[in-house]
Rosetta silent file (secondary structure, phi, psi, omega in degrees, C-alpha in Angstrom):
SEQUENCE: XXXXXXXXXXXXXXXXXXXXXXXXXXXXXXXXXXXXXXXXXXXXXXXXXXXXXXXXXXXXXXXXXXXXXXXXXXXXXXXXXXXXXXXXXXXXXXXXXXXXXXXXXXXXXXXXXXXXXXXXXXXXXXXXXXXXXXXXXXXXXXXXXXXXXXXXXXXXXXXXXXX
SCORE:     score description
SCORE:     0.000 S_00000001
   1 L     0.000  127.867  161.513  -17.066   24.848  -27.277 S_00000001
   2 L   -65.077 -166.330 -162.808  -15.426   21.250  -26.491 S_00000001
   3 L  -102.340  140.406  175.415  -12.564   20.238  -24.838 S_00000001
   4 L   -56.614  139.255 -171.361   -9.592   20.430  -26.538 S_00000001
   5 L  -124.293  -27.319  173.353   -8.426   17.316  -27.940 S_00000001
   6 E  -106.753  175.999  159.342   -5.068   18.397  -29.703 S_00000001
   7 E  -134.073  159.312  161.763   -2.307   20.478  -29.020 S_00000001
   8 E   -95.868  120.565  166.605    0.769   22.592  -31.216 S_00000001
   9 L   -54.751  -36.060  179.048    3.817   21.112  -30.421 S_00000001
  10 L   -86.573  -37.569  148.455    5.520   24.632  -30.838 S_00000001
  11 L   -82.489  -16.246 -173.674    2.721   27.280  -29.408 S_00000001
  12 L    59.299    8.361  173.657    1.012   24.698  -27.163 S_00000001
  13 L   -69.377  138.649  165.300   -2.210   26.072  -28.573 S_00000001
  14 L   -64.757  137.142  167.074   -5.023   23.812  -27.996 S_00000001
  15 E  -143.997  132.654  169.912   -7.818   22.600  -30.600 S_00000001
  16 L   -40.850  -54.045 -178.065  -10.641   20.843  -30.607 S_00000001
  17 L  -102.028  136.287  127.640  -11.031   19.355  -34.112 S_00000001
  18 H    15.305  -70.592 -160.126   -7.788   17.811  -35.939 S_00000001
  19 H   -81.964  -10.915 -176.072   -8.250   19.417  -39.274 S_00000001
  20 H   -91.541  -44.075  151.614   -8.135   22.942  -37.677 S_00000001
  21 H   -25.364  -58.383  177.538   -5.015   21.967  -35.568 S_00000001
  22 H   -71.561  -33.011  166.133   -3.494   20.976  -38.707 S_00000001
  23 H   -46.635  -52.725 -162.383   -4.322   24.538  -40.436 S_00000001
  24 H   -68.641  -51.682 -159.800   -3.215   26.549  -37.954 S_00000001
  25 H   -60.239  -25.185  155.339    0.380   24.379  -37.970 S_00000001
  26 H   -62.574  -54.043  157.030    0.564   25.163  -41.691 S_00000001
  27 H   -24.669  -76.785 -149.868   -0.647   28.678  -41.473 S_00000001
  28 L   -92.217  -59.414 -156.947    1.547   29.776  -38.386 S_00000001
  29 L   -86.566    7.988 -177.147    4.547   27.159  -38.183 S_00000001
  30 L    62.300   64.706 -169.079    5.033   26.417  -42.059 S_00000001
  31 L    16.771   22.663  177.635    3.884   22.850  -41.487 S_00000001
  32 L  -114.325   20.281  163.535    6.676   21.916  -39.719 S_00000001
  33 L   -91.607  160.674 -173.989    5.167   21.723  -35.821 S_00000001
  34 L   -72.203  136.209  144.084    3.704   18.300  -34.058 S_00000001
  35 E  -101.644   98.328  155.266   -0.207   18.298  -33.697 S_00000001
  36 E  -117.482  173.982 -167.475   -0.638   16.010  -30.933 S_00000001
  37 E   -74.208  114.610  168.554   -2.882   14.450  -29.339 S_00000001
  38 H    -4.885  -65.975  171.345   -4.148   15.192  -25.717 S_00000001
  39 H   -54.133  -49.157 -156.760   -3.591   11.770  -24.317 S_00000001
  40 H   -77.256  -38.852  162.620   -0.327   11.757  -25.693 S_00000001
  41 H   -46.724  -60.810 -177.884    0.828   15.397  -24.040 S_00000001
  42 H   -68.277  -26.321  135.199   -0.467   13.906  -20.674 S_00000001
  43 H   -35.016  -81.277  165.916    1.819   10.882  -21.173 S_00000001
  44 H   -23.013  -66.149  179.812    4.681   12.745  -22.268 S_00000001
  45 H   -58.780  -54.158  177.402    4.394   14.877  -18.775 S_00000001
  46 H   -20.245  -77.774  174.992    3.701   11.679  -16.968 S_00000001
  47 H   -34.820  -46.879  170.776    6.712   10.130  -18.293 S_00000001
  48 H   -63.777  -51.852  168.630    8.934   13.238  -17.415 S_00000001
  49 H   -25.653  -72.297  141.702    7.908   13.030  -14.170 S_00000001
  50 H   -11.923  -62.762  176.247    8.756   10.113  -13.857 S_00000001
  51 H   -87.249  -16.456  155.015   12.262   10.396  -14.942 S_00000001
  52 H   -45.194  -59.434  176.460   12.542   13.421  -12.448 S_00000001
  53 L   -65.489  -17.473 -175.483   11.814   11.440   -9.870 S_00000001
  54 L   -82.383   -6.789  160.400   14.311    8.351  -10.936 S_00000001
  55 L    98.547    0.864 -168.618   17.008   11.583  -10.326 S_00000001
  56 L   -83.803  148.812 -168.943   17.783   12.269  -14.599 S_00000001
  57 L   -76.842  143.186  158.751   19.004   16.097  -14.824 S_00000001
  58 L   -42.638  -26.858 -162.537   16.354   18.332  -15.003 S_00000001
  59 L   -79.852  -55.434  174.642   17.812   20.755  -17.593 S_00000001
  60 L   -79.901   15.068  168.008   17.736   18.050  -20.414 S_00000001
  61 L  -129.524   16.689  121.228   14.334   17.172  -20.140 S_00000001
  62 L   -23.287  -65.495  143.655   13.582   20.406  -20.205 S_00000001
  63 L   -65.069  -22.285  151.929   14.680   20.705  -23.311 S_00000001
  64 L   -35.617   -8.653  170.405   12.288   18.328  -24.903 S_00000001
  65 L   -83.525 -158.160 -166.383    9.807   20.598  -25.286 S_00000001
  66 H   -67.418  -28.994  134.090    9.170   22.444  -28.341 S_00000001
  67 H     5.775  -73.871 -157.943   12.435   23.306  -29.079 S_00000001
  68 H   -93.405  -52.034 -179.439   13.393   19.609  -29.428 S_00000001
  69 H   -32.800  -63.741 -153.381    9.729   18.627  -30.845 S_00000001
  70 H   -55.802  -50.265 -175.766   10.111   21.106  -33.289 S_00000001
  71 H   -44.258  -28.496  164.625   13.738   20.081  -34.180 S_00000001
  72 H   -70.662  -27.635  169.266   12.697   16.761  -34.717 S_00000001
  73 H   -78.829  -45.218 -172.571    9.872   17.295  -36.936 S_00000001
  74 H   -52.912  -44.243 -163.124   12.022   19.253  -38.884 S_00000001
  75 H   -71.936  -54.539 -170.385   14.825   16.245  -38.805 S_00000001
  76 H   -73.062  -42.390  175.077   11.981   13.351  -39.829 S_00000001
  77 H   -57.154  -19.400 -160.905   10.546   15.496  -42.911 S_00000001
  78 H   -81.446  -53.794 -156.248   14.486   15.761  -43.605 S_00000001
  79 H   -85.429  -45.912 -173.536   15.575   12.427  -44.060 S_00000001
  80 H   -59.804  -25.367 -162.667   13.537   10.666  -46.513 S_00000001
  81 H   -73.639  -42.995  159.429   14.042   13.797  -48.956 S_00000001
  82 H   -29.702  -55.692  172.587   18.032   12.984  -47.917 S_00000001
  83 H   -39.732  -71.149 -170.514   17.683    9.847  -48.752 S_00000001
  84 H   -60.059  -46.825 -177.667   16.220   10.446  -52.176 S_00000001
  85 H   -83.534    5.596  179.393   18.952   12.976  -52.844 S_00000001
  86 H   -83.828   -2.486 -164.386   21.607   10.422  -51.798 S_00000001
  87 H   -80.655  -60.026 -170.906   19.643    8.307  -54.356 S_00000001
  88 H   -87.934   -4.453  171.406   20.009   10.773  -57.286 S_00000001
  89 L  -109.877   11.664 -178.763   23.595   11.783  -56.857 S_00000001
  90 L   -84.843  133.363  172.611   24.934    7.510  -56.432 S_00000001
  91 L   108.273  -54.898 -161.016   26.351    6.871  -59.728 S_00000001
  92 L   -68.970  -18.235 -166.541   26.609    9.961  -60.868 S_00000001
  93 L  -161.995  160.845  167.992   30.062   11.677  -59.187 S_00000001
  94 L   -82.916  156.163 -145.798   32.443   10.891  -57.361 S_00000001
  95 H   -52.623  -39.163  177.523   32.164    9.941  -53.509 S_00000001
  96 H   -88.249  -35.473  161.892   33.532   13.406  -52.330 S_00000001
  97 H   -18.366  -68.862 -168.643   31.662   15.373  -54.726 S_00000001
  98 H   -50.914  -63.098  179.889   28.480   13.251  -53.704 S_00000001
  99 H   -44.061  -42.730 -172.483   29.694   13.866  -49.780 S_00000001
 100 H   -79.366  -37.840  157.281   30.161   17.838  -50.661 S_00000001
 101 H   -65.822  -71.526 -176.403   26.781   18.295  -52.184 S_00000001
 102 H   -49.031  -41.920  179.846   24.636   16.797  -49.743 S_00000001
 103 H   -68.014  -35.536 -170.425   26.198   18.648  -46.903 S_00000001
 104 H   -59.559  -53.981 -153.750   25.973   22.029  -48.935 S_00000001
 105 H   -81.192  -59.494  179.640   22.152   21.313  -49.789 S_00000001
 106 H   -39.713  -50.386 -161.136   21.378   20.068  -45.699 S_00000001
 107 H   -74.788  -19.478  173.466   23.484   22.831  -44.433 S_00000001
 108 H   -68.867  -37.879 -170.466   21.398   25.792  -46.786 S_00000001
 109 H   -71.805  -33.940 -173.741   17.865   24.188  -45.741 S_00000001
 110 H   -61.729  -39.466 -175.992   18.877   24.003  -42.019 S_00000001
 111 H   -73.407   -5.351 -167.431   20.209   27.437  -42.439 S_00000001
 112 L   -91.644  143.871  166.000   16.883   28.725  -43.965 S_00000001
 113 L   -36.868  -65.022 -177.847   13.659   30.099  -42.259 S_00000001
 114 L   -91.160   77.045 -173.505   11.549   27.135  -44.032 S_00000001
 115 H   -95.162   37.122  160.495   14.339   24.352  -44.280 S_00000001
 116 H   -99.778  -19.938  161.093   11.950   21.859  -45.641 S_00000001
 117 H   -95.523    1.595  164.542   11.318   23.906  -48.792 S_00000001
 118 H   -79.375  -25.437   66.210   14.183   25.066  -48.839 S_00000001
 119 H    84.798  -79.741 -178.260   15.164   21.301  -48.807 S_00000001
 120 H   -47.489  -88.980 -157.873   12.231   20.619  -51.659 S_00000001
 121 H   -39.684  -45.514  171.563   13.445   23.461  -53.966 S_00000001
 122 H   -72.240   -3.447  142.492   17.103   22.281  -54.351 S_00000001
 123 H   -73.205  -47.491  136.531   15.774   18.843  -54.846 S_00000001
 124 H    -9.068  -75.611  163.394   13.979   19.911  -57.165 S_00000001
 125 H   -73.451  -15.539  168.048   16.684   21.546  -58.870 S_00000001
 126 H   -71.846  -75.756 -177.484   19.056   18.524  -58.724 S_00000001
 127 H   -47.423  -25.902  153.357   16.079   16.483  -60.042 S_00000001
 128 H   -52.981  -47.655  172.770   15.945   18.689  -62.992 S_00000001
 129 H   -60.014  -42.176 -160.335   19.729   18.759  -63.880 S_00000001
 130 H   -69.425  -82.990 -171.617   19.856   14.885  -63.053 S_00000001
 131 H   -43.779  -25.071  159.800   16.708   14.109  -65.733 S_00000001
 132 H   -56.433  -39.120 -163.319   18.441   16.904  -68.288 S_00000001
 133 H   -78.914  -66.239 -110.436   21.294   14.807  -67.981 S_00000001
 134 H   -95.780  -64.019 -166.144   19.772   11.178  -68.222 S_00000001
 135 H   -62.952  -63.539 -172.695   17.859   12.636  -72.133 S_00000001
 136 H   -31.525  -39.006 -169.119   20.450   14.697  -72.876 S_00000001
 137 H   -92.608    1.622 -167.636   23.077   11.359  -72.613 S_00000001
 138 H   -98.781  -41.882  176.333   20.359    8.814  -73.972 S_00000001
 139 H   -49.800  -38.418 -156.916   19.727   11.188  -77.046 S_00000001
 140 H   -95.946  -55.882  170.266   23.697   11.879  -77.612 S_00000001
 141 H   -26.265  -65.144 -172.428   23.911    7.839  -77.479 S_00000001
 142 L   -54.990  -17.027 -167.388   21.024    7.311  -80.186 S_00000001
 143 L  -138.585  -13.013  161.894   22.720    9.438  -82.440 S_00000001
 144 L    86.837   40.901  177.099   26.383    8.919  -82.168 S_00000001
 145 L  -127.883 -174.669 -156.143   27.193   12.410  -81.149 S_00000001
 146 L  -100.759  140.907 -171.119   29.467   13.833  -77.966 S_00000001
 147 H   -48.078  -37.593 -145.627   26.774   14.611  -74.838 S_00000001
 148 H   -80.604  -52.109 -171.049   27.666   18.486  -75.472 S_00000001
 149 H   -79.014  -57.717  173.892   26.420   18.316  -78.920 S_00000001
 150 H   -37.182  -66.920 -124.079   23.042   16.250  -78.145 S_00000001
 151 H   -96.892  -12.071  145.526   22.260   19.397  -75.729 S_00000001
 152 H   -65.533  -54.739  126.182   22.652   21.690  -78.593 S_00000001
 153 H     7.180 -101.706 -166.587   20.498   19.703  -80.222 S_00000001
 154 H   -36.663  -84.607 -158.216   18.282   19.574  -77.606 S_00000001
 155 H   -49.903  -26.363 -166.444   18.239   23.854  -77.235 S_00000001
 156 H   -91.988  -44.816 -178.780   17.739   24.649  -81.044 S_00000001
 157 H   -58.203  -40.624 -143.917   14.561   21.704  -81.375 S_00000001
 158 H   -95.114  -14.920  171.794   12.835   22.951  -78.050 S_00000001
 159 H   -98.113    8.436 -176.057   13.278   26.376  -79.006 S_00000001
 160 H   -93.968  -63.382  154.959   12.183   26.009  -82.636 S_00000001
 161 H   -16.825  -51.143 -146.101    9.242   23.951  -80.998 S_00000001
 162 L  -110.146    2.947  146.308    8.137   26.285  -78.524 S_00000001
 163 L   -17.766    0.000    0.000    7.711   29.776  -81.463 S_00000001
């Protein structure tokens, strides 16, 4: 067997190839631990060292280990899907509404085993409601009827449709 070339930011196990490194972090950690790289571990201590010796408290760099790795991966996977839902609720409501959602959907995924699918699935469902909305209101335009009325509409063709 070769020398390990990777590591799990969260178990510290070691792997040779890459794509098995990346399995196991799906497998065990729900894709959300670092696979890094060898070189990069042995930097990382270097660097601590370093800052040991330069007198920085011990305790918080300490913490930087998988703990804070993981929390971070978790944090970076986070923000573009924030982004995107700060995306799909501009326009739509008003600024504390918009403010009141987004914490409620961060604070469920954070609170969740998995929060990046928990994350996904309520983004999900907000992209569903949003794009219900968008036909429902282009359709109630098109036809000179009250939005309420399109989506009656809407329930009687697609179920007529789908017999």
């Amino acid at each position: 067997m070769g020398r390990p070339r990777y590591i799990c930011s969260t178990c510290r196990k070691d792997f040779t190839r890459k794509w098995n490194a990346t399995r196991h972090r799906n497998q065990q950690h729900q894709g959300i631990a670092e696979i890094i790289p060898l070189g990069e571990v042995l930097l990382r201590k270097s660097n601590r060292l370093n800052f040991l010796q330069d007198g920085l408290n011990r305790q918080n760099l300490n913490n930087d280990d998988s703990e804070e790795v993981l929390r971070n991966d978790i944090l970076s996977k986070l923000a573009p899907r924030v982004e995107e839902l700060e995306r799909l609720l501009s326009n739509r409501c008003d600024q504390r509404t918009k403010m009141n959602l987004e914490a409620l959907v961060i604070t469920l995924a954070l609170c969740s085993s998995e929060p990046v699918k928990k994350f996904d699935d309520q983004l999900n469902s907000i992209r569903r409601g949003v794009n219900c909305g968008i036909v429902t209101n282009k359709l109630a335009s098109c036809i000179g009827v009250q939005p309420i009325h399109a989506d009656a509409i809407i329930r009687v063709l697609l179920s007529n449709s789908h017999r």
